[in-house]
N, C-alpha and C positions, 0 to 999 in steps of 0.2 A: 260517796261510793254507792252505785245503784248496781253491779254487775259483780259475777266472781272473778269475770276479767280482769276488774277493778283492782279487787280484790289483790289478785295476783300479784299486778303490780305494785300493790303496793309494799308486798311483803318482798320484794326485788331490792336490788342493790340500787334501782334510782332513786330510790327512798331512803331518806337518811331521818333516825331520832334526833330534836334539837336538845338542848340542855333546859327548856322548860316542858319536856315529852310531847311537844308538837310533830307528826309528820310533813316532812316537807320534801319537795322534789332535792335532789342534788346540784351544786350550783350548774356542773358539767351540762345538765340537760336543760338550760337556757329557759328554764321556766314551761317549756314544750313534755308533758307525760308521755310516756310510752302509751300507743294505742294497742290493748289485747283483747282479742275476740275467741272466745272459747265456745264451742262445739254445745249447744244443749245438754250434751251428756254433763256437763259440769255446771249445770244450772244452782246446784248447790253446791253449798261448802263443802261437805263431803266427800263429793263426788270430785271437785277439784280439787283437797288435799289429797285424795288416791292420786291424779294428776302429777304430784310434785313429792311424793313421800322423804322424799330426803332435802325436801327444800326449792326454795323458786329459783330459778334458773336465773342467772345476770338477764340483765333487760338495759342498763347502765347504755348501752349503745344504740338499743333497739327502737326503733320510729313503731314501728307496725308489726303486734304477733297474731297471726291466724291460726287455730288448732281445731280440725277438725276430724274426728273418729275417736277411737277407745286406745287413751295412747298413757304410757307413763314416759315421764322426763327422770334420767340419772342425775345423779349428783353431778355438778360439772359441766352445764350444759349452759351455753353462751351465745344467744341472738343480737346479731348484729345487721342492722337496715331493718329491711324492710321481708320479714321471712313466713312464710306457711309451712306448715305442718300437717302431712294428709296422711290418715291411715282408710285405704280404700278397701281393708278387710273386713270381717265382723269380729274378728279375735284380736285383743288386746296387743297392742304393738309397744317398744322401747327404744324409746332415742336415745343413741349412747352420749356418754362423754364426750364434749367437742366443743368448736366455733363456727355457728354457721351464718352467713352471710350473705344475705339480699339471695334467696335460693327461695324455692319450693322443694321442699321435702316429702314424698312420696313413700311410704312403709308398708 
């Protein structure tokens, strides 16, 4: 893990604990990790659990997460393909509960 994008994913539902406490991908995801790229703002741990306060978002389907601006994610919040995340404001934006799918998301 060199990234908190890393990070992120790994605390994702593609990531499953094994029975001797190893992290390992889920078989679903064909040995291929979710690729997640977080916004500088989230350069630390911190600043990325502000990012996810209720938890990391499913990823289980997700090839590619881009997030870029000052954003939190709700509880319930499910990337699928290939998706971005843009907050183009300087004030703290919220993705609500949802599935979103091979999209650009603009807030």
């Amino acid at each position: 893990m060199k990234t908190t994008g890393d990070l992120l994913a790994l605390m994702s539902d593609a990531y499953e604990v094994t029975r001797d406490f190893r992290m390992v991908l889920k078989p679903s995801r064909n040995g291929v990790p979710p690729v997640v790229k977080l916004d500088d703002l989230y350069k630390f741990v911190d600043n990325m659990k502000a990012l996810i306060p209720d938890g990391a978002p499913s990823l289980i389907q997700c090839a590619r997460l881009e997030v870029k601006g000052a954003m939190v994610f709700q509880e319930g919040v499910v990337f699928v393909g290939d998706v971005k995340v843009v907050n183009k404001s300087s004030s703290l934006k919220t993705l609500g509960k949802g599935t979103y799918v091979d999209d650009t998301i603009e807030l």
